[in-house]
MIGUMI-852868 format. One record per residue (C-alpha): residue in one letter; x, y, z. Coordinates in pm, 1 decimal. Layout:
# MIGUMI-852868
<lovo><r>A</r><c1>X</c1><c2>Y</c2><c3>Z</c3></lovo>
...
# end
This chain:
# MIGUMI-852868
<lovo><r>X</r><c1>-10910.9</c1><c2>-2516.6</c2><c3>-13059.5</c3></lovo>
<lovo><r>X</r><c1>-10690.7</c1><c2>-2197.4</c2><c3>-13038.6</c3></lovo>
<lovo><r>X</r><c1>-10416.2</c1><c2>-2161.3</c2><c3>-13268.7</c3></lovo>
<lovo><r>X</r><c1>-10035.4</c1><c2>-2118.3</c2><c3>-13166.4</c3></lovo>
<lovo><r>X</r><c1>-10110.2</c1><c2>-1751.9</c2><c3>-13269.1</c3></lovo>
<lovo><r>X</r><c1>-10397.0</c1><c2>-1698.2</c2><c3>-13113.6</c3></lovo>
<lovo><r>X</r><c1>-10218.7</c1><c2>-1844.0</c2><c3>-12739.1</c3></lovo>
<lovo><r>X</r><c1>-9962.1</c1><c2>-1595.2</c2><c3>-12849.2</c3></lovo>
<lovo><r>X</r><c1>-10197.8</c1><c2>-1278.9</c2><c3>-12940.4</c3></lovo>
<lovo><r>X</r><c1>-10330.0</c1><c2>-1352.1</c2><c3>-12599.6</c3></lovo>
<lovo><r>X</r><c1>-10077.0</c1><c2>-1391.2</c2><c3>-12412.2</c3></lovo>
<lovo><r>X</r><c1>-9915.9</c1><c2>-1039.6</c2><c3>-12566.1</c3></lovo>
<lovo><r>X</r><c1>-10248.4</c1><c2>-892.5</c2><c3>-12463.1</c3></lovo>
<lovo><r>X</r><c1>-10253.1</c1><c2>-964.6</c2><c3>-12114.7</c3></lovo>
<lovo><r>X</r><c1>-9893.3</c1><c2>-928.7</c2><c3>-12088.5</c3></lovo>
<lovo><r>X</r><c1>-10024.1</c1><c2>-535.8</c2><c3>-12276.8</c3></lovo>
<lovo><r>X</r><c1>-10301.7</c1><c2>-523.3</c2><c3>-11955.8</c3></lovo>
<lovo><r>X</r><c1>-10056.2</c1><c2>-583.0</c2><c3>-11721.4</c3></lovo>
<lovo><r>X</r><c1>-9819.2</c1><c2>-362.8</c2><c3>-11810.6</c3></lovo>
<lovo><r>X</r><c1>-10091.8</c1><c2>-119.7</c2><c3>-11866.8</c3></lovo>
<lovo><r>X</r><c1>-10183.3</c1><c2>-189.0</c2><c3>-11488.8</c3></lovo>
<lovo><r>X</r><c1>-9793.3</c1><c2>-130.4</c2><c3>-11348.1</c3></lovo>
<lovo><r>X</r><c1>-9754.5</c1><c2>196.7</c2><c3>-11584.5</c3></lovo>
<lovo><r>X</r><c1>-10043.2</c1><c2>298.9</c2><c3>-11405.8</c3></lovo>
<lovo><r>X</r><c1>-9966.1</c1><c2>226.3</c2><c3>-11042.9</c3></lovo>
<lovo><r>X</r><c1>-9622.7</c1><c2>397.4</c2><c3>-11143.1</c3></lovo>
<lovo><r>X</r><c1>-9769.0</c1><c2>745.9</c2><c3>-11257.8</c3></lovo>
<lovo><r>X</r><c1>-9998.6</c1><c2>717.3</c2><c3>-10953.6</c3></lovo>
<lovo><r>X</r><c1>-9704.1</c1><c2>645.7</c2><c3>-10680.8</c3></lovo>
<lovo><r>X</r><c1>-9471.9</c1><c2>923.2</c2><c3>-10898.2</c3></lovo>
<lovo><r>X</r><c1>-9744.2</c1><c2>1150.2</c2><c3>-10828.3</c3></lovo>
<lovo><r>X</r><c1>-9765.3</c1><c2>1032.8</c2><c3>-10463.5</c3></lovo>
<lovo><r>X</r><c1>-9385.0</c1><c2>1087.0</c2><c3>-10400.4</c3></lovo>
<lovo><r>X</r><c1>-9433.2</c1><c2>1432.0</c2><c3>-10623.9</c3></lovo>
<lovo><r>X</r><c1>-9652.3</c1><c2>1557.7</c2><c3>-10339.2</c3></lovo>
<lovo><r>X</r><c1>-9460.9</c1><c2>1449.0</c2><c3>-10046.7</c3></lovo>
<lovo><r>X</r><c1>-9132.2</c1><c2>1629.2</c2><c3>-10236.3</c3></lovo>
<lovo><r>X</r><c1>-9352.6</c1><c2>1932.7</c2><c3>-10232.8</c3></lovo>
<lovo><r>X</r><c1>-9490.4</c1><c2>1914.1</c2><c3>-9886.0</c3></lovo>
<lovo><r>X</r><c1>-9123.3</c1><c2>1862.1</c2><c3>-9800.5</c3></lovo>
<lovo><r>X</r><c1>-8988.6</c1><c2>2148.6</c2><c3>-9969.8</c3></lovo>
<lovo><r>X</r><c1>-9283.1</c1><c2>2374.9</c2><c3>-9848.0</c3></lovo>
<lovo><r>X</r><c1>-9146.0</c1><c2>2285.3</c2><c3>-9479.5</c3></lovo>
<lovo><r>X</r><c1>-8819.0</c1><c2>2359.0</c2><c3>-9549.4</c3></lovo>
<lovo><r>X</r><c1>-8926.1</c1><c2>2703.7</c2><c3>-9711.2</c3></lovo>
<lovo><r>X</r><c1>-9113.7</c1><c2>2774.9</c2><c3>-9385.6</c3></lovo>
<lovo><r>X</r><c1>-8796.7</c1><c2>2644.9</c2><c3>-9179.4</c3></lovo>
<lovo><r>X</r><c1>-8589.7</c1><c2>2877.0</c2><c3>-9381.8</c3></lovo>
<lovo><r>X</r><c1>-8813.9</c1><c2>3155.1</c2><c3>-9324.9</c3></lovo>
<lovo><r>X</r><c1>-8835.8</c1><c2>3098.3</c2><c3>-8979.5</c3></lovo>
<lovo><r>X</r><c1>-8412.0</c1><c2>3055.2</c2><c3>-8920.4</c3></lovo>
<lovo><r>X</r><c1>-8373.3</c1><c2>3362.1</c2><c3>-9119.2</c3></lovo>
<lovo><r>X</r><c1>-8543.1</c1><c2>3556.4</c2><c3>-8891.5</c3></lovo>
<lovo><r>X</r><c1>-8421.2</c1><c2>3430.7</c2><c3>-8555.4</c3></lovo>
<lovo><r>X</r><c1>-8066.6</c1><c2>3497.0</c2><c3>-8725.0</c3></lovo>
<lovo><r>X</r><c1>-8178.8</c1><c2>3818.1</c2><c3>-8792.1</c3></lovo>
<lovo><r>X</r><c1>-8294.0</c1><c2>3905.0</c2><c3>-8461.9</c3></lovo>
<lovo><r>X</r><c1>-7973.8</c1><c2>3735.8</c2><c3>-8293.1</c3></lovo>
<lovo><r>X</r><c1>-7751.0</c1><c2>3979.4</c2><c3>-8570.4</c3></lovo>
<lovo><r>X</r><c1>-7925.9</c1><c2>4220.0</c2><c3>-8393.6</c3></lovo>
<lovo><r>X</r><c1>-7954.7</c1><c2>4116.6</c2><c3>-8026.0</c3></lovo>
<lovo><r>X</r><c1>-7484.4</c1><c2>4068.8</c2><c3>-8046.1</c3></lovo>
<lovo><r>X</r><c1>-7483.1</c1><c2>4397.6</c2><c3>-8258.2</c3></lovo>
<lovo><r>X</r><c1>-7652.8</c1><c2>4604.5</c2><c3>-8018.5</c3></lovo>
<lovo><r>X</r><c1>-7430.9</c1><c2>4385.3</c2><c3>-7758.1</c3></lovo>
<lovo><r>X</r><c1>-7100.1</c1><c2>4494.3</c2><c3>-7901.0</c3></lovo>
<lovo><r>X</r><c1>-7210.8</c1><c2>4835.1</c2><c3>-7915.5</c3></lovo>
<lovo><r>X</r><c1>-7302.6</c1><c2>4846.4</c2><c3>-7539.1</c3></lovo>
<lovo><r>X</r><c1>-7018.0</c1><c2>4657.8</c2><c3>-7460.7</c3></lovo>
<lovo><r>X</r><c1>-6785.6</c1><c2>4938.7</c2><c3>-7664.4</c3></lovo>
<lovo><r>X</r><c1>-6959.7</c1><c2>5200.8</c2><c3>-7449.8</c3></lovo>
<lovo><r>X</r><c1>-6887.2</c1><c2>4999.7</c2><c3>-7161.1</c3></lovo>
<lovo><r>X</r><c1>-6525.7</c1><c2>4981.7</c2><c3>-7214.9</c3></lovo>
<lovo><r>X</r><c1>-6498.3</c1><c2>5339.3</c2><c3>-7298.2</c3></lovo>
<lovo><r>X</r><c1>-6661.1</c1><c2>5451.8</c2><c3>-6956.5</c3></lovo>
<lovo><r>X</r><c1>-6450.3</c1><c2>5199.2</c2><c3>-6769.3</c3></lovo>
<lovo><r>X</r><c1>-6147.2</c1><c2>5376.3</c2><c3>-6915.5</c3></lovo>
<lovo><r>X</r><c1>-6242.3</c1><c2>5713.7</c2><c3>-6894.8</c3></lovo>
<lovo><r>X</r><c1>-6302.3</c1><c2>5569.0</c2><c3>-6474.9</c3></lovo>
<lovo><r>X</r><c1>-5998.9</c1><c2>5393.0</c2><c3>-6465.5</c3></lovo>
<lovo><r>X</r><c1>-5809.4</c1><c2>5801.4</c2><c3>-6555.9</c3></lovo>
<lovo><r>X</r><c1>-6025.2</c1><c2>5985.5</c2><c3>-6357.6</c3></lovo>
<lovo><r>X</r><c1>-5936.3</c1><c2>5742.1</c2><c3>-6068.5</c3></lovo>
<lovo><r>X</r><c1>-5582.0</c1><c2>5755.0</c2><c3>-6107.0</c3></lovo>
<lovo><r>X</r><c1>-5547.7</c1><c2>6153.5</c2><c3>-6104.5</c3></lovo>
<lovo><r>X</r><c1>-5785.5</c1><c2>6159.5</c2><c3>-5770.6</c3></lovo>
<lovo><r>X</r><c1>-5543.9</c1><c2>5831.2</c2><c3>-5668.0</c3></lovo>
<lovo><r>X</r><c1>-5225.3</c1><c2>6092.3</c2><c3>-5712.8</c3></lovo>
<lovo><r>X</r><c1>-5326.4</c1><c2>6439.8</c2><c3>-5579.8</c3></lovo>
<lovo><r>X</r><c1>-5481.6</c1><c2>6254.8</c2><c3>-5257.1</c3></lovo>
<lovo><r>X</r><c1>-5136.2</c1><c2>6120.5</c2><c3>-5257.3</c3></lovo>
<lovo><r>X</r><c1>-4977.8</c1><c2>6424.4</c2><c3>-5277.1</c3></lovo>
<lovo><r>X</r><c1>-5249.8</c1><c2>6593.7</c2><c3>-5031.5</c3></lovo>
<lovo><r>X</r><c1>-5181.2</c1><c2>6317.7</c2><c3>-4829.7</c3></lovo>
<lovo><r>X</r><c1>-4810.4</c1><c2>6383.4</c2><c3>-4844.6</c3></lovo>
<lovo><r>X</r><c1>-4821.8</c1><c2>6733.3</c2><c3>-4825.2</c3></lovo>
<lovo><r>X</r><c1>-5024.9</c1><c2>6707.3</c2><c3>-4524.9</c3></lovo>
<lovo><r>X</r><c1>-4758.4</c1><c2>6469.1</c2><c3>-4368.8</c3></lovo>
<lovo><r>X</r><c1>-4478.9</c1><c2>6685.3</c2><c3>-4449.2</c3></lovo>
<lovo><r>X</r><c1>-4648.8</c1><c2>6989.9</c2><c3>-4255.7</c3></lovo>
<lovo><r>X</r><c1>-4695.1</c1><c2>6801.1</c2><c3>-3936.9</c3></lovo>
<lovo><r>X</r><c1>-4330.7</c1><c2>6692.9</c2><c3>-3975.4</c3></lovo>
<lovo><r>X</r><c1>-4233.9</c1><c2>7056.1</c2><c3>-4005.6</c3></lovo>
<lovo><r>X</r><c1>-4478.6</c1><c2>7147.8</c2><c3>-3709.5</c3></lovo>
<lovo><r>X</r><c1>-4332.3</c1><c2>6908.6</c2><c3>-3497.8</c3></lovo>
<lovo><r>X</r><c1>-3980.2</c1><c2>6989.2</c2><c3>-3620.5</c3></lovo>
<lovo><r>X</r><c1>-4062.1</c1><c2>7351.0</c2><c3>-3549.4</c3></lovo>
<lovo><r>X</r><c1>-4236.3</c1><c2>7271.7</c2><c3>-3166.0</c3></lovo>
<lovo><r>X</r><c1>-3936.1</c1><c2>7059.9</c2><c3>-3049.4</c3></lovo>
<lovo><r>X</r><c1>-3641.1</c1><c2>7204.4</c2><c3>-3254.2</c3></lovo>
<lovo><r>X</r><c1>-3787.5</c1><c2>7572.4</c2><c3>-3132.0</c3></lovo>
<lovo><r>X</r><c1>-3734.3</c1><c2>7488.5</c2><c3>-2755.9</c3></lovo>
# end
């Protein structure tokens, strides 16, 4: 018949076992979640990698944009001038013009 310290010794060593057995478990589901962190982070790298380069290309795309666009304006300026001095000699042309007729017909009736 066991002893009081033998049931104790006993117990202590399964009580050892089992926490033996959970420690184990542990490491093994800390090494689990260690891998999924890393297969995480390795996606996210990639992610990065992958949004750095679209907002590279997109720097580029509104860069090259603006520039066009500044070359745009510039032309639509340099338009807008060269309009308005055509605009005011065909005005004056047209003025001139309307002022000799005036003068010819000034001359034809006030002549007689």
């Amino acid at each position: 018949m066991p002893t009081e310290l033998e049931k104790i010794v006993n117990d202590h060593g399964r009580k050892l076992e089992q926490h033996d057995k959970e420690l184990s478990r542990l490491s093994d589901l800390s090494l689990e979640m260690q891998k999924t962190i890393n297969d995480g982070l390795t996606r996210v790298d990639e992610s990065n990698r992958f949004l750095r380069e679209q907002n590279t290309s997109i720097l580029g795309a509104v860069l090259n944009r603006n520039e066009k666009s500044d070359d745009r304006n510039y032309e639509m300026k340099m338009l807008d001038k060269n309009n308005m001095w055509k605009m005011i000699f065909g005005i004056g042309a047209s003025a001139g013009a309307v002022f000799a007729i005036v003068l010819e017909i000034i001359k034809y009736f006030g002549g007689k």
